[in-house]
C-alpha positions in Angstrom: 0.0 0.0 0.0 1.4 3.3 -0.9 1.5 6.0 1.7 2.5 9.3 2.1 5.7 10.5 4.4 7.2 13.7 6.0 10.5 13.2 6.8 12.2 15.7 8.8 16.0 16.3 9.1 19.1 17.0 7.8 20.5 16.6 4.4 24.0 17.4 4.2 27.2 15.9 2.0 28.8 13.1 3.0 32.7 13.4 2.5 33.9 9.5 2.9 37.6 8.7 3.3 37.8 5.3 2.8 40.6 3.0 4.7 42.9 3.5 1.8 42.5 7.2 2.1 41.1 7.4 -1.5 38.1 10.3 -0.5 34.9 10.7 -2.3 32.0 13.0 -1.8 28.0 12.0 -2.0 24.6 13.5 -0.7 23.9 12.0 2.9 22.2 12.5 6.5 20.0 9.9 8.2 16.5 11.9 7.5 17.1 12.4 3.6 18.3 8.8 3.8 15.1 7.8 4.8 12.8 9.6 2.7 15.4 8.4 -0.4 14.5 4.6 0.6 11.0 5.4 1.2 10.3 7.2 -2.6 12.0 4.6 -3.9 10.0 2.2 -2.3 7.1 3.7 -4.2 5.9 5.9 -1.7 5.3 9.7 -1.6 8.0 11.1 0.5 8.5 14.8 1.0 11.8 16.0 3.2 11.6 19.4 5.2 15.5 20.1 5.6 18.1 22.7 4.9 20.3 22.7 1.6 22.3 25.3 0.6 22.3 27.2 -2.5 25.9 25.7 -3.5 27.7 22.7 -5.9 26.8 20.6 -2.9 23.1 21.6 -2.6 22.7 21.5 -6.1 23.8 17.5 -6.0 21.6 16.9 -3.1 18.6 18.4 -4.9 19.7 16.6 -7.9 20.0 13.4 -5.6 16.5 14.0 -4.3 14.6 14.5 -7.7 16.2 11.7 -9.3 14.8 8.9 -6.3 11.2 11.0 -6.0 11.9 13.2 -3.0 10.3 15.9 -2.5 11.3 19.1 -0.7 9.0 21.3 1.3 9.3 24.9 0.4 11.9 26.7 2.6 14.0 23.7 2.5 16.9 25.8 0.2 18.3 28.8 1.9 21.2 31.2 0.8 24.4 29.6 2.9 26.7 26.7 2.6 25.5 23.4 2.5 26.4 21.2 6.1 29.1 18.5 5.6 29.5 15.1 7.6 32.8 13.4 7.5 33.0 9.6 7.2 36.0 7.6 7.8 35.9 4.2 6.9 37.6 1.4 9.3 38.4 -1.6 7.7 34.8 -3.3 8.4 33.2 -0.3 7.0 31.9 0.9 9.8 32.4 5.1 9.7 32.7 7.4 12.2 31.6 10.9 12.0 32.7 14.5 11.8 30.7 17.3 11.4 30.2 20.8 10.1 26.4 21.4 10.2 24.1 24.6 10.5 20.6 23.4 11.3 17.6 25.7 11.5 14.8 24.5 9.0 12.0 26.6 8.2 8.3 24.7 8.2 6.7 26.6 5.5 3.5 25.1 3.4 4.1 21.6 5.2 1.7 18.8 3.5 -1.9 19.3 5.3 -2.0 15.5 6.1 -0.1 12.5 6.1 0.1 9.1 6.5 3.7 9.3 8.8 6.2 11.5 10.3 9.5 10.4 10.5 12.5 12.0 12.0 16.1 11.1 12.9 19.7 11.7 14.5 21.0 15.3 14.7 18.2 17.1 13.7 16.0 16.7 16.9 19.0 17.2 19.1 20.7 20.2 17.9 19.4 23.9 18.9 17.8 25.8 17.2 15.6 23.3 14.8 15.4 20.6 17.3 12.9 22.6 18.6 11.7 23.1 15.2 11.4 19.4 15.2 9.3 19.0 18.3 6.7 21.2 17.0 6.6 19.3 13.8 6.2 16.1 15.6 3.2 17.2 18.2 1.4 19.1 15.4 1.0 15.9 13.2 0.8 13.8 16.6 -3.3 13.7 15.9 -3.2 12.2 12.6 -0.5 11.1 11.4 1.7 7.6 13.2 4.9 9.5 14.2 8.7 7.6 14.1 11.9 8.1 15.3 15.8 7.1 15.8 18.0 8.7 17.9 21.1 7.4 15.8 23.9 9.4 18.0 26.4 11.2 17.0 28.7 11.7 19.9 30.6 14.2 17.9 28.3 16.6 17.5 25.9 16.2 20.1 28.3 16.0 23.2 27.7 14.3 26.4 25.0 11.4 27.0 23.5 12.8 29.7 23.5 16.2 28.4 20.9 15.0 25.2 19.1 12.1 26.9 16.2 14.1 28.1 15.6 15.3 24.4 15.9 12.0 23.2 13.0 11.0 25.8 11.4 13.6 25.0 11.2 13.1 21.3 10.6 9.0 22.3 7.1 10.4 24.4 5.7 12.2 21.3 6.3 8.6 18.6 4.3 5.4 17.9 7.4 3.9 16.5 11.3 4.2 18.0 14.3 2.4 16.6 17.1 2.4 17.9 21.2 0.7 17.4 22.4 -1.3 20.1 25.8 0.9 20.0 23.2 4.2 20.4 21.3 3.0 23.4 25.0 1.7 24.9 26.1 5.5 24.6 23.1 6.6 25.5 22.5 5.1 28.9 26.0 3.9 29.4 24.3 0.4 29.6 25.1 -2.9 28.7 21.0 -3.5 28.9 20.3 -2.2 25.5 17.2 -4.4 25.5 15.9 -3.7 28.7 16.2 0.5 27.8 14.4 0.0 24.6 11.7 -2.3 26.0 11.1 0.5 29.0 10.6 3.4 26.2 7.5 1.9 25.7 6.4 2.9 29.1 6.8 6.8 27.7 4.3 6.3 24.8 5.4 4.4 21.4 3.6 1.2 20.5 6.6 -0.3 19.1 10.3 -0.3 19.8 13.1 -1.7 17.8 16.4 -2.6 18.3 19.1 -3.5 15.6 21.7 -5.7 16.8 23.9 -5.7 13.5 25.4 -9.6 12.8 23.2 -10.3 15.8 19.6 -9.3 13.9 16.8 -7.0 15.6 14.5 -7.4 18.5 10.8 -5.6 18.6 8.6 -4.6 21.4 5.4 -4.4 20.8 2.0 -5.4 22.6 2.3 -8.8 21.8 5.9 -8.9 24.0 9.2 -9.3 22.5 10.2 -10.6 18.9 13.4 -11.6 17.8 14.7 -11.9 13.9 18.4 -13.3 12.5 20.1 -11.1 10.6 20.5 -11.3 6.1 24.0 -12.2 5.6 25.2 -10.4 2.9 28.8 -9.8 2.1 29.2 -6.0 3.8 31.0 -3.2 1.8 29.8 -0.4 4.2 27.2 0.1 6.7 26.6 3.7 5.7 23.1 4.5 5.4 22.3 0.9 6.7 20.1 1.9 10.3 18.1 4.3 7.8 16.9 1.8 5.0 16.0 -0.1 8.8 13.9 2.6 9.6 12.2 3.0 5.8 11.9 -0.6 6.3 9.6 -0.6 9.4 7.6 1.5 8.1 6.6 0.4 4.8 6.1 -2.5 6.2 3.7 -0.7 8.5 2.0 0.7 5.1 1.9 -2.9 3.3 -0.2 -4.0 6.5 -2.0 -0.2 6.5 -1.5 -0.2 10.5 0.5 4.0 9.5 -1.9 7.0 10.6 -3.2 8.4 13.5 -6.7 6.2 13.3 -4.4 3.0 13.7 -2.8 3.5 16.7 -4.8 0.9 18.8 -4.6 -2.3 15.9 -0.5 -1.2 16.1 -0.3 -1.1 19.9 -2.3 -5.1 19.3 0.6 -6.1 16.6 0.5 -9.9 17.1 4.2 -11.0 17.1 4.0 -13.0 14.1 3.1 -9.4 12.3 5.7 -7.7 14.1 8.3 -10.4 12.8 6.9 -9.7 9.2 7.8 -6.2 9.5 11.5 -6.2 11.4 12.3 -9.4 8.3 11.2 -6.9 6.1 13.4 -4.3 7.6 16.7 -6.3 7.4 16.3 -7.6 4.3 15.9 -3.9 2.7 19.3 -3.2 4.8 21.3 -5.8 3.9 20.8 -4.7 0.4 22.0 -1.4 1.7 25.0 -3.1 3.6 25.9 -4.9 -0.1 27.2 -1.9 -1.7 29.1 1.4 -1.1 27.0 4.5 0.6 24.0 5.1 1.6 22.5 4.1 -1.7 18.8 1.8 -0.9 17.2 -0.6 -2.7 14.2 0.6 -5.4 11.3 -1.6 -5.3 11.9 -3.5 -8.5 15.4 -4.7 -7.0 13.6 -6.8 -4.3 12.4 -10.1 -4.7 
């Protein structure tokens, strides 16, 4: 079932220095990463961000129109696009530095929706986290609202100094997903289970958490569900956690549980559904994992 998606966040470029050194430079950020999966997915996906009217905004827009993205109005202001710099270990796992402005402007935002979806940095970071939070509590009454932390220690400092945003983002969603390395940083915690189970005490219906080679555990009404991973062979995990997050909630769409009106059947998931849905999930990552950047599957890749 098709649906319709706000995604909210950051789009910046992604400047990647692999292990070799060899450095390469593509349009990234978890939210535009989402809304990129979810378009090409077949849904209608429209990104409220901040691009700059640069070479580097021009390939994110260019990046964006070519998988079906949309971009709210407001979205490209007159300044320098935000950068993110990736280095690649030798597993492919990147870690993060960043130069990053972010104060989007919500102007003309879709009346209605099927989902709201936002991620990482941009509902952490003063001044459009707060931004964000509006967003979120102003499509609260129709629309199924989602969220991942995915940390960035970098740029948002200490745990304990963000935690009570991150809760405070977690209260306002149906959905949460989470990493098991971003709940571990989080709570300084080697119970990454038992903090995702408990965020359903402060309001979402579901709560995932990705486990990489270990595979993904839900929480749900139905109790706790527990999926293997897809074994692929990994070039990077760039952009991995956000085809995860797409994932969910497509899967959501095929099973039309997304929307405001559908909170109680999602808060009654029966685990064999909520299986269904994190499967679906990984699978669409792995294909992610499979090849270089934060480049998702489109819809007539999957089998």
């Amino acid at each position: 079932m098709t649906a319709t998606f706000l995604i909210v966040g950051e789009a910046l470029t992604d400047i990647v220095i692999d292990v070799d050194g060899t450095r390469r430079e593509h349009p990234g950020g978890s939210p535009m990463n989402v809304a990129v999966a979810l378009s090409r997915l077949g849904h209608d996906a429209q990104l409220l961000t901040r691009i700059g009217d640069d070479a580097r905004g021009d390939a994110i827009r260019a990046h964006l129109e070519a998988s079906g993205v949309s971009l709210t109005p407001g979205s490209s202001v007159e300044a320098p696009t935000s950068t993110a710099l990736a280095r690649l270990d030798a597993s492919g796992a990147a870690t993060y530095e960043f130069d990053l402005l972010w104060d989007p402007r919500p102007a003309e935002l879709p009346e209605r929706v099927d989902a709201v979806h936002t991620s990482s940095i941009a509902a952490v970071l003063q001044p459009g986290a707060a931004t964000v939070v509006d967003v979120l509590r102003r499509c609260h009454g129709t629309a199924t609202i989602s969220y991942d932390p995915n940390a960035r220690p970098t740029l948002m400092g200490a745990p304990e100094a963000v935690r009570a945003q991150v809760e405070e983002s977690i209260a306002l969603c149906d959905v949460v997903k989470a990493s098991d390395e971003d709940v571990a940083w989080l709570y300084d915690t080697e119970d990454v289970e038992g903090v995702v189970d408990s965020w359903r005490d402060l309001g979402p219906a579901l709560t995932v958490l990705t486990r990489g080679g270990e595979g993904a555990v839900g929480f749900g009404g139905s109790g706790r569900v527990q999926v293997s991973p897809v074994v692929v062979d990994a070039v990077d995990t760039v952009g991995a956690g956000d085809t995860f997050s797409a994932g969910i909630l497509d899967a959501l769409a095929a099973k039309d549980l997304l929307g405001a009106q559908r909170r109680p059947e999602l808060a009654a998931m029966p685990s064999d559904v909520l299986a269904d849905v994190l499967r679906r999930a990984a699978a669409l990552a792995a294909i992610t994992v499979s090849r270089a950047g934060a480049n998702p599957p489109w819809s007539h890749e999957l089998t």
